[in-house]
Chimera marker file (.cmm) of the C-alpha trace (Angstrom):
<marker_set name="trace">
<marker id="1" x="21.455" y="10.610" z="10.295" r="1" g="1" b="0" radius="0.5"/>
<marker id="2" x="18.901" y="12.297" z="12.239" r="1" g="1" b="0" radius="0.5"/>
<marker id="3" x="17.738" y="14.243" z="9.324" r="1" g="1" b="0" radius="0.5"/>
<marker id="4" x="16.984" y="10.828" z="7.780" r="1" g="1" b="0" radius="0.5"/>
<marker id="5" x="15.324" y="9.023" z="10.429" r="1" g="1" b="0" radius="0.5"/>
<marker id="6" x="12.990" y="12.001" z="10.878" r="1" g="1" b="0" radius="0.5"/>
<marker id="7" x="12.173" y="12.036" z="7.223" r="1" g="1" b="0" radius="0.5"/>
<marker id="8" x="11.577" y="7.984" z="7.823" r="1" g="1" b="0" radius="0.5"/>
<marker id="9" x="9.200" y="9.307" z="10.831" r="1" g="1" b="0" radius="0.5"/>
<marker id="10" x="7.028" y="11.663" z="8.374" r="1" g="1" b="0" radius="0.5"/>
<marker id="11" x="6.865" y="9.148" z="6.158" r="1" g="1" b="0" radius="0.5"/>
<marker id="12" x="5.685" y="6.386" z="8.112" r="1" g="1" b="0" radius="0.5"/>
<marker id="13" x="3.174" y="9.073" z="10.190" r="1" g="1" b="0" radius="0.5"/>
<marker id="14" x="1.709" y="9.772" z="6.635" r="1" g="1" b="0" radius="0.5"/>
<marker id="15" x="1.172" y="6.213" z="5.414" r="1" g="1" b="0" radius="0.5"/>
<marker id="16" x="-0.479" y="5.273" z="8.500" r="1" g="1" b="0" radius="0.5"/>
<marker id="17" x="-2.798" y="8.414" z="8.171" r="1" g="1" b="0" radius="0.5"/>
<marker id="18" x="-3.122" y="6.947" z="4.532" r="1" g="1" b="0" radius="0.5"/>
<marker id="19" x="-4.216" y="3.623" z="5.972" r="1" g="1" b="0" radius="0.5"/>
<marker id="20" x="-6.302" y="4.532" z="8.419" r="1" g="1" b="0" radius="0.5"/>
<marker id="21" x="-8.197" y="6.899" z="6.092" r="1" g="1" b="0" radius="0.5"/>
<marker id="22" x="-8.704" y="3.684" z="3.239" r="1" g="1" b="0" radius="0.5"/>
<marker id="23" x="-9.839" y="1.648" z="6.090" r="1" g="1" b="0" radius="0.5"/>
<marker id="24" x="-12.733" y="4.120" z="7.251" r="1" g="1" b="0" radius="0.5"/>
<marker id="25" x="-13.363" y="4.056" z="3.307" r="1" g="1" b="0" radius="0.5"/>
<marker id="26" x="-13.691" y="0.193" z="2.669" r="1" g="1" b="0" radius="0.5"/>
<marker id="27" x="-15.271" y="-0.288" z="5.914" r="1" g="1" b="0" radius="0.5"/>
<marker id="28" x="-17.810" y="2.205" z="4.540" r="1" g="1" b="0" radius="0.5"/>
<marker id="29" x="-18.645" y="0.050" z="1.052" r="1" g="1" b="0" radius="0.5"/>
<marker id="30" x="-21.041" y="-2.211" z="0.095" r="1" g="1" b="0" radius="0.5"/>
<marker id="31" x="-20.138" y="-5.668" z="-1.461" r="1" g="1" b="0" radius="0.5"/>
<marker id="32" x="-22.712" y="-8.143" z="-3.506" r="1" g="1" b="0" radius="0.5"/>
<marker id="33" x="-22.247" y="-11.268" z="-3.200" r="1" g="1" b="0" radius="0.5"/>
<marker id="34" x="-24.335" y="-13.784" z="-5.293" r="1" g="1" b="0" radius="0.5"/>
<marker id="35" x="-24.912" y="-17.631" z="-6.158" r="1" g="1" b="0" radius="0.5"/>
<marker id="36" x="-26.855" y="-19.358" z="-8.187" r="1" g="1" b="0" radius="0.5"/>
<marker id="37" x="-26.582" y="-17.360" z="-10.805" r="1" g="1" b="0" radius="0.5"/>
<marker id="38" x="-28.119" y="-14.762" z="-8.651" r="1" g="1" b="0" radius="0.5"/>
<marker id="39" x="-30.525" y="-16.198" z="-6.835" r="1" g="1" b="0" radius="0.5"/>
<marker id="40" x="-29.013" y="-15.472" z="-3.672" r="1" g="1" b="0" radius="0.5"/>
<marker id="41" x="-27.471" y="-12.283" z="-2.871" r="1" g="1" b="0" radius="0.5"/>
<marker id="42" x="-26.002" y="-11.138" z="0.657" r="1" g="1" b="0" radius="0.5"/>
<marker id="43" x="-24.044" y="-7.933" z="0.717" r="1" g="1" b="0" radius="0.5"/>
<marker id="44" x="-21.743" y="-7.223" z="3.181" r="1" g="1" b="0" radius="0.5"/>
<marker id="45" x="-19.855" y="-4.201" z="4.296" r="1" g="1" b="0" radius="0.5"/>
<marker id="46" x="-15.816" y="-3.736" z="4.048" r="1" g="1" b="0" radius="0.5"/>
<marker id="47" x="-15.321" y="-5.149" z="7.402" r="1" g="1" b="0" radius="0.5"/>
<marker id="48" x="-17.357" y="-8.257" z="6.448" r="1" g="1" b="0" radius="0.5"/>
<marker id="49" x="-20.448" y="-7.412" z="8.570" r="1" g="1" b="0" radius="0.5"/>
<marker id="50" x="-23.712" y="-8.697" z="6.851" r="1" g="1" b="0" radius="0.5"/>
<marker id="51" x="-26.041" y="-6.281" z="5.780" r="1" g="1" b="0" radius="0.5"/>
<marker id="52" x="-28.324" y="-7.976" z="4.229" r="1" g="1" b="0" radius="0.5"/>
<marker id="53" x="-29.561" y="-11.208" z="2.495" r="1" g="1" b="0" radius="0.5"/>
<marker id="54" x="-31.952" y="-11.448" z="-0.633" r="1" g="1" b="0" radius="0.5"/>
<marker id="55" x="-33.455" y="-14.982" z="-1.537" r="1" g="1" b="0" radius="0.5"/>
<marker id="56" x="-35.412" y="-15.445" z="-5.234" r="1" g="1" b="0" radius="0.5"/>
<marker id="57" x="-38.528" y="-17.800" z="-4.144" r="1" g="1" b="0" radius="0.5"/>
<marker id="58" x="-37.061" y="-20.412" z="-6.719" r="1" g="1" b="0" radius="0.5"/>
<marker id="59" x="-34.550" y="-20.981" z="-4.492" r="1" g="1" b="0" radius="0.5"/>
<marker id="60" x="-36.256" y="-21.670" z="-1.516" r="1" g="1" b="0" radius="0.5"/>
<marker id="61" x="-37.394" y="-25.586" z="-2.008" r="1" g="1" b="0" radius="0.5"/>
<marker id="62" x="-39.072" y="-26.406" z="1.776" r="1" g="1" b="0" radius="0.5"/>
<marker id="63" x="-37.869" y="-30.033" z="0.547" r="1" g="1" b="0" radius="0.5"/>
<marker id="64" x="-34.053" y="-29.061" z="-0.092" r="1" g="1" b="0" radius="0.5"/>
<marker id="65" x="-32.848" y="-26.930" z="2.762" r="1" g="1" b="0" radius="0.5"/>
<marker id="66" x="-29.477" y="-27.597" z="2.195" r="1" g="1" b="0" radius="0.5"/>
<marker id="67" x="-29.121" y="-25.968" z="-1.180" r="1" g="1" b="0" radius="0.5"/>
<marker id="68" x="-30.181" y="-23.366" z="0.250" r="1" g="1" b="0" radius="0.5"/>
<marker id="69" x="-27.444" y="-23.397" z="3.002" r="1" g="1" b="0" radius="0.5"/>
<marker id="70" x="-24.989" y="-24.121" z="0.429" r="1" g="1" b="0" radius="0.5"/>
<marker id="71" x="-26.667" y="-20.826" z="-1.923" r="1" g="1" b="0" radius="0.5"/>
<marker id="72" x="-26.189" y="-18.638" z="1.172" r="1" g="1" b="0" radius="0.5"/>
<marker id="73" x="-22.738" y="-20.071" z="2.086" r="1" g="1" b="0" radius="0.5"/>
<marker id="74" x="-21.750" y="-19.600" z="-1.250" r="1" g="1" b="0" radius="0.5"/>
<marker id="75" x="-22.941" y="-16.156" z="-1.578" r="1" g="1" b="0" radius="0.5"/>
<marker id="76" x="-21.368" y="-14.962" z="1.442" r="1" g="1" b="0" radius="0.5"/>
<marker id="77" x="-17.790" y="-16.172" z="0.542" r="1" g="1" b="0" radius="0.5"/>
<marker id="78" x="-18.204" y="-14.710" z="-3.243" r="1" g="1" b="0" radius="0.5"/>
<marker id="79" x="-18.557" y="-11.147" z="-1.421" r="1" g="1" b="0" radius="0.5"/>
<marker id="80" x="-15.779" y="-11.971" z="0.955" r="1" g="1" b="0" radius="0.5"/>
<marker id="81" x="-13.155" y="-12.956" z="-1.640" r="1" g="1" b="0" radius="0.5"/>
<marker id="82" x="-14.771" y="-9.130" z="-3.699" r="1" g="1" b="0" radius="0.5"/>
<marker id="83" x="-13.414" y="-7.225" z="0.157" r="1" g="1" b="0" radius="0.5"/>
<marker id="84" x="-10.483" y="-9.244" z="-0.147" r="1" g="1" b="0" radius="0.5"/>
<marker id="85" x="-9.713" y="-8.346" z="-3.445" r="1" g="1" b="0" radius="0.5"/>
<marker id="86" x="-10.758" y="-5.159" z="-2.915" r="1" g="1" b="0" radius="0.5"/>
<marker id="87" x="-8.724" y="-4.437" z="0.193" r="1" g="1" b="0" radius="0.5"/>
<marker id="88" x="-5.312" y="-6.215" z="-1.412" r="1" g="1" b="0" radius="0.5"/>
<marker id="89" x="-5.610" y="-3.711" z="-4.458" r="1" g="1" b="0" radius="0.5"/>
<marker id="90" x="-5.906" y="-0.471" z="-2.114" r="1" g="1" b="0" radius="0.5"/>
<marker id="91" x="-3.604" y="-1.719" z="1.089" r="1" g="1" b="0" radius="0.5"/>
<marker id="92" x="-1.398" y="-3.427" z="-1.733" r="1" g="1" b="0" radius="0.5"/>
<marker id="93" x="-0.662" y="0.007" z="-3.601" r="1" g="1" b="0" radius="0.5"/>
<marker id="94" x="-0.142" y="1.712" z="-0.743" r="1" g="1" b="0" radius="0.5"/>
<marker id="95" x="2.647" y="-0.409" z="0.359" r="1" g="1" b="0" radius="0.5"/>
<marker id="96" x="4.690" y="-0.568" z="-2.919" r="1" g="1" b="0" radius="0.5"/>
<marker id="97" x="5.049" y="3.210" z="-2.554" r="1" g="1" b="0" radius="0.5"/>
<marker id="98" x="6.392" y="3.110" z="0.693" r="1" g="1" b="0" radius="0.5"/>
<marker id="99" x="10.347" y="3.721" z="-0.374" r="1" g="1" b="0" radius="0.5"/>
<marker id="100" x="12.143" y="2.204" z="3.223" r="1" g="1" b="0" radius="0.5"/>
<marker id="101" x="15.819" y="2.030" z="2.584" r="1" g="1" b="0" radius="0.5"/>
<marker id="102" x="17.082" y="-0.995" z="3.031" r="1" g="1" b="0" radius="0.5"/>
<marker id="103" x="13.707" y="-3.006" z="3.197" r="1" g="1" b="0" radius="0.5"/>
<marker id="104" x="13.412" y="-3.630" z="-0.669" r="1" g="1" b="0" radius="0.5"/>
<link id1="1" id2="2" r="1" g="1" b="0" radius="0.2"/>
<link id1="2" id2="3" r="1" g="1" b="0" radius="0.2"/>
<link id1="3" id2="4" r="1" g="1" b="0" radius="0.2"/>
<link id1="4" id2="5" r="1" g="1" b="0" radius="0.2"/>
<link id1="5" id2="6" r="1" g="1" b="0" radius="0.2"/>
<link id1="6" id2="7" r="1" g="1" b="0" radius="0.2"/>
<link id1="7" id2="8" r="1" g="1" b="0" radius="0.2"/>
<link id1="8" id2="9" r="1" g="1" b="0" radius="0.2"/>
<link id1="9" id2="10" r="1" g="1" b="0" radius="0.2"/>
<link id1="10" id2="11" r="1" g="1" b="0" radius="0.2"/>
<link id1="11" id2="12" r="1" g="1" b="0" radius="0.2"/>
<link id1="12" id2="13" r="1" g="1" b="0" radius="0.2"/>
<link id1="13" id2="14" r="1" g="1" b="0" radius="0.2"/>
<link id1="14" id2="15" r="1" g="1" b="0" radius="0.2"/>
<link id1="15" id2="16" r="1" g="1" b="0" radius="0.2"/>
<link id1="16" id2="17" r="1" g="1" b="0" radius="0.2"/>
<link id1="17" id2="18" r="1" g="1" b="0" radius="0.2"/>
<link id1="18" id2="19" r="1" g="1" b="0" radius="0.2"/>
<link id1="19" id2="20" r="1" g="1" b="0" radius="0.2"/>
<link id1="20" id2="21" r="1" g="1" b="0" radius="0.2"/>
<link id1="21" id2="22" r="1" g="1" b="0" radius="0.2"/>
<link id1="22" id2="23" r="1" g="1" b="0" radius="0.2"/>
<link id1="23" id2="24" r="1" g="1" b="0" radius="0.2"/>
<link id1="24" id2="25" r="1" g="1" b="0" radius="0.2"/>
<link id1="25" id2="26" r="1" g="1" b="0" radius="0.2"/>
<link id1="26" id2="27" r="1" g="1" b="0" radius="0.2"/>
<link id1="27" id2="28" r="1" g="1" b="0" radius="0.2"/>
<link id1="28" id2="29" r="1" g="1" b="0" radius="0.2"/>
<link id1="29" id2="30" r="1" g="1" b="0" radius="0.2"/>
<link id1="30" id2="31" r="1" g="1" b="0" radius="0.2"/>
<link id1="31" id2="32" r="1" g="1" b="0" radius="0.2"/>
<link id1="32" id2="33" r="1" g="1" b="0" radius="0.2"/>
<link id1="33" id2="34" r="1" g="1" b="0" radius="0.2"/>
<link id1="34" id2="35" r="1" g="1" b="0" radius="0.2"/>
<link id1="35" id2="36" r="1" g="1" b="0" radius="0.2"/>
<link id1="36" id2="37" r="1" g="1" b="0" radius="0.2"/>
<link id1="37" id2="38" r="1" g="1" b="0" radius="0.2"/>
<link id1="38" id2="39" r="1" g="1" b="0" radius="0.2"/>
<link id1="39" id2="40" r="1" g="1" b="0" radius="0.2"/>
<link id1="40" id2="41" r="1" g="1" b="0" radius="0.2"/>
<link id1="41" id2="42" r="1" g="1" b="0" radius="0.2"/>
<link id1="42" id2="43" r="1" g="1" b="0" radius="0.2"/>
<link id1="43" id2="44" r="1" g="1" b="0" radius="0.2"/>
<link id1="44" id2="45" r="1" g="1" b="0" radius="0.2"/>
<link id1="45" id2="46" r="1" g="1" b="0" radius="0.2"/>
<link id1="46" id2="47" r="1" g="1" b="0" radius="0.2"/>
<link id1="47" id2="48" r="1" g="1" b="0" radius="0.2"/>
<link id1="48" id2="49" r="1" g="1" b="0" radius="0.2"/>
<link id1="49" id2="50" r="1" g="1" b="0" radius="0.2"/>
<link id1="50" id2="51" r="1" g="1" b="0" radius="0.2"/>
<link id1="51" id2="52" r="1" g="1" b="0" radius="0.2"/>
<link id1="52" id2="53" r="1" g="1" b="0" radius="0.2"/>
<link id1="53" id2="54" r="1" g="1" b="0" radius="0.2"/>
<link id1="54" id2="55" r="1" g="1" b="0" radius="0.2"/>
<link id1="55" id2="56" r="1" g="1" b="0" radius="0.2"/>
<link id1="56" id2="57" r="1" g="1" b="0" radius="0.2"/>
<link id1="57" id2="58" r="1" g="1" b="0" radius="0.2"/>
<link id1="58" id2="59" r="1" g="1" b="0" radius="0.2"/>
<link id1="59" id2="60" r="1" g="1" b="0" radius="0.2"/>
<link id1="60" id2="61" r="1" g="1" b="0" radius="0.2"/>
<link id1="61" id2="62" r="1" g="1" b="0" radius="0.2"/>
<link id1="62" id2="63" r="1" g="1" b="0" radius="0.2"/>
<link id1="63" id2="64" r="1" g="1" b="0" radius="0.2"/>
<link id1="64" id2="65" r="1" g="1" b="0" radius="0.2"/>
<link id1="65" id2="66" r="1" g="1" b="0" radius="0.2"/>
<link id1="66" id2="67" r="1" g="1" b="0" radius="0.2"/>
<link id1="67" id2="68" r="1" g="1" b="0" radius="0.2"/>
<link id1="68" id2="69" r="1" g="1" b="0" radius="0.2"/>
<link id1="69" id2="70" r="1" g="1" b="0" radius="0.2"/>
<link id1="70" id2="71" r="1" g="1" b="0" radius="0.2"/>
<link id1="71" id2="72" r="1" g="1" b="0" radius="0.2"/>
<link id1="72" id2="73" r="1" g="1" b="0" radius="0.2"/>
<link id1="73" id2="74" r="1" g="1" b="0" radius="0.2"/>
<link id1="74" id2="75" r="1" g="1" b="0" radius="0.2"/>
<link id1="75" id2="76" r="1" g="1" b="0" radius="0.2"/>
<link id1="76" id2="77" r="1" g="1" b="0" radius="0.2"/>
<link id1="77" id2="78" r="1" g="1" b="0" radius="0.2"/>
<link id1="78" id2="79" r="1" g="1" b="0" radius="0.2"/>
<link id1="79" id2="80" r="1" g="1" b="0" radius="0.2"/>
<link id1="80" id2="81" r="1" g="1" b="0" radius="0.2"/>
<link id1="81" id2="82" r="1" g="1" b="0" radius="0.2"/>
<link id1="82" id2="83" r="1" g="1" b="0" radius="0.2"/>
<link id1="83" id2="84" r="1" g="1" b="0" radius="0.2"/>
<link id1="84" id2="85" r="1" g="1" b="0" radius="0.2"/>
<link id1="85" id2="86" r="1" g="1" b="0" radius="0.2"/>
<link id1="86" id2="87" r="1" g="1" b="0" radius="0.2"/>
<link id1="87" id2="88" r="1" g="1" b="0" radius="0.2"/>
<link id1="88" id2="89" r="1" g="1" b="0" radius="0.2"/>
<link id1="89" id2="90" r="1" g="1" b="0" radius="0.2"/>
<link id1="90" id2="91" r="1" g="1" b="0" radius="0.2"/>
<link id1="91" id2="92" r="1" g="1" b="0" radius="0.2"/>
<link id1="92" id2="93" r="1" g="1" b="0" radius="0.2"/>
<link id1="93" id2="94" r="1" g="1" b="0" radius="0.2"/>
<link id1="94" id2="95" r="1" g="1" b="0" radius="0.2"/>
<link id1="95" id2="96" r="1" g="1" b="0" radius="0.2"/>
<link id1="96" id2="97" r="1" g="1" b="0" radius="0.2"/>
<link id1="97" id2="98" r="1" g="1" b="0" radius="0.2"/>
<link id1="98" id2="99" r="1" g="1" b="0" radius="0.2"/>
<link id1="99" id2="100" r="1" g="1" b="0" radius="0.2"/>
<link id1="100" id2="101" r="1" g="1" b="0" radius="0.2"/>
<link id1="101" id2="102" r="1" g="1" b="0" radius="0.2"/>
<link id1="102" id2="103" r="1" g="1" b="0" radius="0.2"/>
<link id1="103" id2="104" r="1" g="1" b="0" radius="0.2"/>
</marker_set>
């Protein structure tokens, strides 16, 4: 039984070395996010910081502000569901090849 439980212990000491090391990673990427069919862009990084924001002067209309709240709004959630995405596909993997017995 011990021999198990510290095979369990490597295990869970690797996949957390694992995660740790795809966390640095996505935290280190760069996501576009865009709206209005490109008009606005705002990237963010992987742990949704904003890096920067990019505005086409067609979509800057001194008379309708709030398009372009709704642009940049828009923009910033498109990147955010990319990291999401992005971080459900590499923390998702990871987990399905974690073999716990009796967990699944």
């Amino acid at each position: 039984m011990a021999k198990n439980i510290n095979k369990l212990l490597k295990q869970a000491q690797k996949m957390q070395s694992q995660m740790m090391k795809a966390q640095e990673e996505l935290h280190q990427k760069q996501i576009e996010g865009t709206s209005g069919g490109g008009m606005v862009k705002v990237v963010l990084n992987g742990a949704n910081e904003l890096i920067s924001i990019s505005l086409n002067k067609e979509a800057v209309d001194p008379d309708d502000v709030e398009m372009l709240e709704d642009l940049i709004v828009a923009a910033f959630t498109n990147a955010q569901e990319q990291i999401k995405e992005l971080s459900q596909d590499t923390f998702g993997n990871m987990n399905a090849g974690m073999n716990i017995p009796g967990l699944g």
